[in-house]
MMTF fields as JSON, N, C-alpha, C and O atoms, coordinates in Angstrom:
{
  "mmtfVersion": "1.0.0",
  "mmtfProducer": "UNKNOWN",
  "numBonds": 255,
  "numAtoms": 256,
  "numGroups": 64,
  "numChains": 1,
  "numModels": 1,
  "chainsPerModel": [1],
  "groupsPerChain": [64],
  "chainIdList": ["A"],
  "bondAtomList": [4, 2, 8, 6, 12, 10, 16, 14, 20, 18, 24, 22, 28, 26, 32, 30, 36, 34, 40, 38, 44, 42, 48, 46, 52, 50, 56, 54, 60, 58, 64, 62, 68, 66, 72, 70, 76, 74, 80, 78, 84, 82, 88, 86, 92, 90, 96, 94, 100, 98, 104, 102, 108, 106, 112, 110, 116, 114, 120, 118, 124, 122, 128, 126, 132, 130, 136, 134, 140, 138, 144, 142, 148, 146, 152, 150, 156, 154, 160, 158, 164, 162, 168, 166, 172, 170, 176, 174, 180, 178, 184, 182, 188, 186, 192, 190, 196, 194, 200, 198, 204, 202, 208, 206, 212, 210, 216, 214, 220, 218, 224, 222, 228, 226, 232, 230, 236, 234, 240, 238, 244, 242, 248, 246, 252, 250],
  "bondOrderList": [1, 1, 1, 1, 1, 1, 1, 1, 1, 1, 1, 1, 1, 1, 1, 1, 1, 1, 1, 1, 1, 1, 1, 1, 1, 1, 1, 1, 1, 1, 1, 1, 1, 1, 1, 1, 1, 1, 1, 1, 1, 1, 1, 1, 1, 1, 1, 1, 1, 1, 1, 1, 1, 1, 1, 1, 1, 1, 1, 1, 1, 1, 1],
  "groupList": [{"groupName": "UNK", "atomNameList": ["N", "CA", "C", "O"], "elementList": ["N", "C", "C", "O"], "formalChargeList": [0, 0, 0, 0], "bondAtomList": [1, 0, 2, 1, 3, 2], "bondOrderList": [1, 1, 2], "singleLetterCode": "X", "chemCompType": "L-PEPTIDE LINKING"}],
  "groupTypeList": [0, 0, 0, 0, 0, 0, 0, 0, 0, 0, 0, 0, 0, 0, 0, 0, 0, 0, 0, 0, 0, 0, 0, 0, 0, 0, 0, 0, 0, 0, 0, 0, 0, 0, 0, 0, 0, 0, 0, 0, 0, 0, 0, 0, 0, 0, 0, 0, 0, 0, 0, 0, 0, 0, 0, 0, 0, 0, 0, 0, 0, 0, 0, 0],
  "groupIdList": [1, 2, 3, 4, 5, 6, 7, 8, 9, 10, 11, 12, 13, 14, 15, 16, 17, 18, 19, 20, 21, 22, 23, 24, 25, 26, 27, 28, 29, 30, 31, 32, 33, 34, 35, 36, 37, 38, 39, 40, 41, 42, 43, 44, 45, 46, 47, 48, 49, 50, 51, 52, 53, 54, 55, 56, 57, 58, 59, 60, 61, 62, 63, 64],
  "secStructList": [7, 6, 2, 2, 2, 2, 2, 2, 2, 2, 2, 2, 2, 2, 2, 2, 2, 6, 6, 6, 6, 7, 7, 1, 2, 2, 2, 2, 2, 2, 2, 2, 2, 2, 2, 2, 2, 2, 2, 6, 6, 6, 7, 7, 2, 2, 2, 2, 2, 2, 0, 0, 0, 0, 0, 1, 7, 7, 7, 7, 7, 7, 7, 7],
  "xCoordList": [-20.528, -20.457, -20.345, -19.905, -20.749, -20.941, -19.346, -19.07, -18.625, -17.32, -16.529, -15.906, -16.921, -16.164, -15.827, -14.715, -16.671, -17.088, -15.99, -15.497, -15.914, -14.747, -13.583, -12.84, -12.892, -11.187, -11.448, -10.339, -12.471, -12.416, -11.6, -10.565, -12.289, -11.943, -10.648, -9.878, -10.454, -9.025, -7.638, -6.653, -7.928, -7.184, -6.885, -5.855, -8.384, -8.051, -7.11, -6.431, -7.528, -6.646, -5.062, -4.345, -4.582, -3.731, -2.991, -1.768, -3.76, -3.506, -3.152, -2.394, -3.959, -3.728, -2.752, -2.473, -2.025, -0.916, 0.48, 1.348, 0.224, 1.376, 1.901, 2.993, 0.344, 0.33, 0.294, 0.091, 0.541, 1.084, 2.364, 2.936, 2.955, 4.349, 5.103, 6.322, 4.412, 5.017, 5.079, 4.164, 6.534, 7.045, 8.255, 8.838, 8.507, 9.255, 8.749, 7.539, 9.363, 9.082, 7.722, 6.592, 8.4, 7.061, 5.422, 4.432, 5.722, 4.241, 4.317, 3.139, 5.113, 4.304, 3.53, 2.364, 4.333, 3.993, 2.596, 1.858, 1.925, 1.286, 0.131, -0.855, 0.072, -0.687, -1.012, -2.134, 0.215, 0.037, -1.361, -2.196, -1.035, -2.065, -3.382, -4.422, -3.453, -4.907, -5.399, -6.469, -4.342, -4.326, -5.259, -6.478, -4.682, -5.511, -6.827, -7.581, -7.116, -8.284, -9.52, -10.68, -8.933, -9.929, -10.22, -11.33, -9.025, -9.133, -10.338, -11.085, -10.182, -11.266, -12.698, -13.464, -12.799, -14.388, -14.561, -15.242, -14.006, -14.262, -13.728, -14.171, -12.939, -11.975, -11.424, -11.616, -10.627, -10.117, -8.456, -8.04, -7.433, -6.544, -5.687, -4.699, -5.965, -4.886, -5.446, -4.739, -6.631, -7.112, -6.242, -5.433, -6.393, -6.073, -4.381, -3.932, -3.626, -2.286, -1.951, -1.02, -2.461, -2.369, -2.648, -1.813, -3.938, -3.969, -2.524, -1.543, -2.619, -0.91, 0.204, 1.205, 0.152, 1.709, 1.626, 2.563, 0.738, 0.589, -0.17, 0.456, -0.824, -1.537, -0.443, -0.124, -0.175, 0.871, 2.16, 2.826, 2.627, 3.659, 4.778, 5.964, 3.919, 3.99, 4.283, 3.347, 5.783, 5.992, 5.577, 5.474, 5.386, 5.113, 5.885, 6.909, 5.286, 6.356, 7.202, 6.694, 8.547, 9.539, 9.162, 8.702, 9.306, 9.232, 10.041, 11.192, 9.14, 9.834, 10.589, 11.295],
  "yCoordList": [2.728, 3.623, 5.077, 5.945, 5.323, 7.03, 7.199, 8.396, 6.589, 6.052, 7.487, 8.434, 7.099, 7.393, 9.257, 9.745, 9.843, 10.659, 11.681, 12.801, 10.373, 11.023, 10.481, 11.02, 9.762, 9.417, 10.336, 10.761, 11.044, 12.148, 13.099, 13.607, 13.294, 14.468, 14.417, 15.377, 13.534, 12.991, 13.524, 14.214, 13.049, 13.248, 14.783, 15.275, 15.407, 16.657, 17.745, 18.763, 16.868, 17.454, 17.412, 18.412, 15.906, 15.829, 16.258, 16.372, 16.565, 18.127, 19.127, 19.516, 20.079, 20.87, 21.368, 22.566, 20.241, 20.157, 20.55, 21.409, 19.311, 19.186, 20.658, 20.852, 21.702, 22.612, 23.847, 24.891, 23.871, 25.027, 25.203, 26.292, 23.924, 23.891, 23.116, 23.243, 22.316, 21.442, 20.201, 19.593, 19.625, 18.908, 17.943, 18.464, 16.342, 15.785, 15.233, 15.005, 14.957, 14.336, 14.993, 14.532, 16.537, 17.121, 16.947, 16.969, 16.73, 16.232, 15.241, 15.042, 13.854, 13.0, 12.982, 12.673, 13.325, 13.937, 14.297, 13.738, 15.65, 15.677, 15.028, 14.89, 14.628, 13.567, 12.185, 11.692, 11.736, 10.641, 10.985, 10.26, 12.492, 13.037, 12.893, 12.794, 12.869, 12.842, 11.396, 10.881, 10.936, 9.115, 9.288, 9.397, 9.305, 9.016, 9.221, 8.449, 10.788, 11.121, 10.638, 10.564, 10.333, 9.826, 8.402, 7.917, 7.559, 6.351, 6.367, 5.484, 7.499, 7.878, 8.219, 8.31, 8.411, 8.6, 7.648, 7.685, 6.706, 5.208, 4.522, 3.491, 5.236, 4.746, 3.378, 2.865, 2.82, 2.121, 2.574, 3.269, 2.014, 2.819, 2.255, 2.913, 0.973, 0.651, 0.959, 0.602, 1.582, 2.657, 3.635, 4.042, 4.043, 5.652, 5.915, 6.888, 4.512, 4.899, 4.242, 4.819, 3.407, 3.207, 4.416, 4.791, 5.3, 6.547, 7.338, 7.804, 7.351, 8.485, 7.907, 8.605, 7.131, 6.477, 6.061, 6.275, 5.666, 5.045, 6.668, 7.035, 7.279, 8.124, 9.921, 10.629, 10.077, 11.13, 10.945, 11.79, 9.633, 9.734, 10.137, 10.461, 9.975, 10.468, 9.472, 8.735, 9.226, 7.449, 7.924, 9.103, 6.896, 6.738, 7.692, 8.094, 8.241, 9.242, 8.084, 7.039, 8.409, 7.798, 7.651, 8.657, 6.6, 6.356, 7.385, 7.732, 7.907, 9.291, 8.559, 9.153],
  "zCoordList": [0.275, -0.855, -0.399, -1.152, 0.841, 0.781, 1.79, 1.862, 2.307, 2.397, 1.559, 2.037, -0.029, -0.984, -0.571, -0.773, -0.153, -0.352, 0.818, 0.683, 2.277, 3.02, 2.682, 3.502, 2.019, 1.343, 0.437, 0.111, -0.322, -0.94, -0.376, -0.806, 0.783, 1.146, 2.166, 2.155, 2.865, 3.165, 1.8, 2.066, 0.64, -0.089, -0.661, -1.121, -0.412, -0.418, 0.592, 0.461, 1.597, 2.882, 2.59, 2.553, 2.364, 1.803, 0.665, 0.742, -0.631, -1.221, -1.393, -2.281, -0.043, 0.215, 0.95, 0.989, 1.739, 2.644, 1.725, 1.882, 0.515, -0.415, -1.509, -2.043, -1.553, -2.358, -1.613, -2.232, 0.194, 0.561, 0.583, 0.61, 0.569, 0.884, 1.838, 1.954, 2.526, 3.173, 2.782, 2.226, 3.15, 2.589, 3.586, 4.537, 3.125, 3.993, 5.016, 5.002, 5.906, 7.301, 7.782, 7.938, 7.997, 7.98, 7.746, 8.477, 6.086, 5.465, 5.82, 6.114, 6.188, 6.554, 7.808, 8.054, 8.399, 10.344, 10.388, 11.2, 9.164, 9.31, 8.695, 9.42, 7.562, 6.708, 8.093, 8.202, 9.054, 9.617, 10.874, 11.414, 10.942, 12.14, 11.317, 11.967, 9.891, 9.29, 9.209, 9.532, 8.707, 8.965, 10.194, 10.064, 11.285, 12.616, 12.974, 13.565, 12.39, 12.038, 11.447, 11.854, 10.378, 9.625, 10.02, 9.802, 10.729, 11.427, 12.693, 13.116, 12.99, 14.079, 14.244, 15.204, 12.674, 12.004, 11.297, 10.272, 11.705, 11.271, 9.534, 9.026, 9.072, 7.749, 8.216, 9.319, 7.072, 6.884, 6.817, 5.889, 8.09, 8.065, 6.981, 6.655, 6.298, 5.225, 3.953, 3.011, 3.63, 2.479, 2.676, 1.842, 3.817, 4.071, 3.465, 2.858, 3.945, 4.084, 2.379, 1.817, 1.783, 0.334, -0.329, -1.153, -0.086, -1.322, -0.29, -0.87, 0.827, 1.331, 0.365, 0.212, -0.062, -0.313, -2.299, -3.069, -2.561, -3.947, -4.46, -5.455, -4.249, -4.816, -4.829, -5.785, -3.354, -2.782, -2.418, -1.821, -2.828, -2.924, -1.649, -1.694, -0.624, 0.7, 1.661, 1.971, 2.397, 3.138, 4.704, 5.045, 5.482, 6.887, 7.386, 6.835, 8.81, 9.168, 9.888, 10.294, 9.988, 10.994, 12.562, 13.103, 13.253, 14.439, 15.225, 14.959, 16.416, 17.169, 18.124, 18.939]
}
């Protein structure tokens, strides 16, 4: 339950990304670097990438 509290704030990150102005490959590039992040403080990376994609509207970044 207290979970909730960091995809909170994940999503805010993600937010804030979308409402400075970046956009595209870009935003995903960087949204995918938060993906990781938050994968790293122990999330769930297929939460993480369902609110990126169903919630922001935001797809995988492309393979480099």
């Amino acid at each position: 339950m207290i979970q909730r509290v960091y995809y909170k704030a994940f999503g805010a990150e993600v937010w804030r990304l979308q409402n400075t102005g970046v956009s595209g490959e870009s935003l995903a590039i960087e949204v995918g670097v938060l993906v990781a992040k938050w994968v790293g403080r122990g999330l769930t990376q297929s939460v993480l990438e369902a609110i990126r994609t169903d919630v922001f509207n935001v797809s995988a970044p492309l393979p480099a």
